[in-house]
C-alpha positions as CSV (number, residue, x, y, z in Angstrom):
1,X,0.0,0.0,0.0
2,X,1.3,3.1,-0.9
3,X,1.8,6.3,1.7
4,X,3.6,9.6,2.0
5,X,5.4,10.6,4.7
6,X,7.8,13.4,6.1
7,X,10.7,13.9,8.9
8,X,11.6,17.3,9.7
9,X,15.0,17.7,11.3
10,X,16.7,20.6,13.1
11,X,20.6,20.7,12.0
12,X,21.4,23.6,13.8
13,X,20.1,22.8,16.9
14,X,20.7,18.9,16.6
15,X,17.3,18.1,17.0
16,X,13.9,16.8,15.2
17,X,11.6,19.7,14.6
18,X,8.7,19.5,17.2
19,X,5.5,21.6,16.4
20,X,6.3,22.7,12.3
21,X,3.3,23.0,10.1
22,X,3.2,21.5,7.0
23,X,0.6,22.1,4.3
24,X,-0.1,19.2,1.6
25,X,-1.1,20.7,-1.7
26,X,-2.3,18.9,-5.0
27,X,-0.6,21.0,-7.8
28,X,-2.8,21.2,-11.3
29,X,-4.0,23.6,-12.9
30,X,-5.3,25.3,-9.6
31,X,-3.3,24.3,-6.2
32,X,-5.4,22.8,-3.8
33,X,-5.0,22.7,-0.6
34,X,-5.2,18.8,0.8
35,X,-4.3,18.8,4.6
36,X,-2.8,20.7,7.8
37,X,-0.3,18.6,9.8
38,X,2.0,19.4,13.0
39,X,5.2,17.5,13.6
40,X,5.5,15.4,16.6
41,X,8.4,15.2,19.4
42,X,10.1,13.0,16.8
43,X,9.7,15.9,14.2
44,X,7.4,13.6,12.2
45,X,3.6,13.7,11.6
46,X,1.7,11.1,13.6
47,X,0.2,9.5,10.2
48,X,0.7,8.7,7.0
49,X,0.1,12.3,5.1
50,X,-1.6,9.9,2.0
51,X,-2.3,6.3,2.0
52,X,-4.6,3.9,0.7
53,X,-7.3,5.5,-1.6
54,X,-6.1,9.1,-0.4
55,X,-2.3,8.4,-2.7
56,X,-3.3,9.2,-6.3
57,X,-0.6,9.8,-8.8
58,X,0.2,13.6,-9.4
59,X,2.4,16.8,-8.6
60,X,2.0,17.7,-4.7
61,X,3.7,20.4,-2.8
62,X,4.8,20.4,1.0
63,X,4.8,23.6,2.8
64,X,7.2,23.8,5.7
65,X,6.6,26.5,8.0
66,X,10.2,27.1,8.6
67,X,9.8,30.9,9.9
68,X,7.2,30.1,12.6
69,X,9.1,26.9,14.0
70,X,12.3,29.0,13.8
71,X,11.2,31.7,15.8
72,X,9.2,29.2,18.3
73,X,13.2,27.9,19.1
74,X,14.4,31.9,20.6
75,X,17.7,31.4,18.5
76,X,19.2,34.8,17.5
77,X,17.5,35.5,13.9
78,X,17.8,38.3,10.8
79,X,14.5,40.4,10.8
80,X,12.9,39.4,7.7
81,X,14.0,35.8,7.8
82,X,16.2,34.0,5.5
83,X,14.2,31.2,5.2
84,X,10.1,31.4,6.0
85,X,7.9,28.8,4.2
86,X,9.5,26.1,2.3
87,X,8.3,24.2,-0.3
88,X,9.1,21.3,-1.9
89,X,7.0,19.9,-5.2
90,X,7.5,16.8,-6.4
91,X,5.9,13.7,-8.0
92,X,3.8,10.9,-6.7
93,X,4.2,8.3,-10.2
94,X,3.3,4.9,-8.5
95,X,0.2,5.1,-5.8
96,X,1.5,1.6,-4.8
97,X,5.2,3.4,-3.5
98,X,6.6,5.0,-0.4
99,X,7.2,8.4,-1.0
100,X,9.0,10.1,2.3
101,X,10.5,13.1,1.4
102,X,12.6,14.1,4.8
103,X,13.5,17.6,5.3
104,X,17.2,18.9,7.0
105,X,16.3,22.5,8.0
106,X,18.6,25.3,9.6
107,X,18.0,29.1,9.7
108,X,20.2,29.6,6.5
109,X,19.9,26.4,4.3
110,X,17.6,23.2,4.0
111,X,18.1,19.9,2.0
112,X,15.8,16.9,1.1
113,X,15.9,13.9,-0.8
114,X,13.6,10.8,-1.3
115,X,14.1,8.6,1.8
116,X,13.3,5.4,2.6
């Protein structure tokens, strides 16, 4: 059964991400938003963001919350921010896959990658 998930970790601090919000979007011709999540203590979302008959094949974009996670951690930050919401589109090809797209965040940079 397919699913999509996400990781959210905190290089800077050493830490998972607790408390980020992260918007799903379907990306057509319109983008539409799909759900809300929060990251746990583990910096990862309690469920599965799709599975089963929610996974269809399509462009979707995650919305990381960078900014308001950022500031929630009282480290010593640039007024605007560097980084504020980031998002990441990619591809869902085979509702049957795993699709975890992890995300390495710091106050001046970010990296992902499909993960395992």
């Amino acid at each position: 059964m397919g699913r999509l998930t996400t990781h959210v970790l905190d290089t800077a601090l050493g830490v998972p991400a607790e408390g980020l919000k992260i918007e799903l979007w379907a990306i057509n011709e319109t983008s539409e938003l799909i759900s809300t999540h929060q990251t746990n203590s583990d910096g990862r979302v309690d469920n599965p963001i799709l599975d089963g008959d929610t996974i269809k094949t399509g462009t979707y974009e995650l919305r990381f919350f960078a900014g308001e996670y950022l500031k929630s951690c009282e480290q010593e930050l640039p007024d605007p921010l560097f980084l504020d919401i980031i998002p990441i589109r990619f591809g869902i090809a085979d509702e049957g896959a795993h699709y975890h797209v992890p995300l390495l965040l710091s106050p001046y940079g970010y990296s992902t990658y499909r993960g395992s």
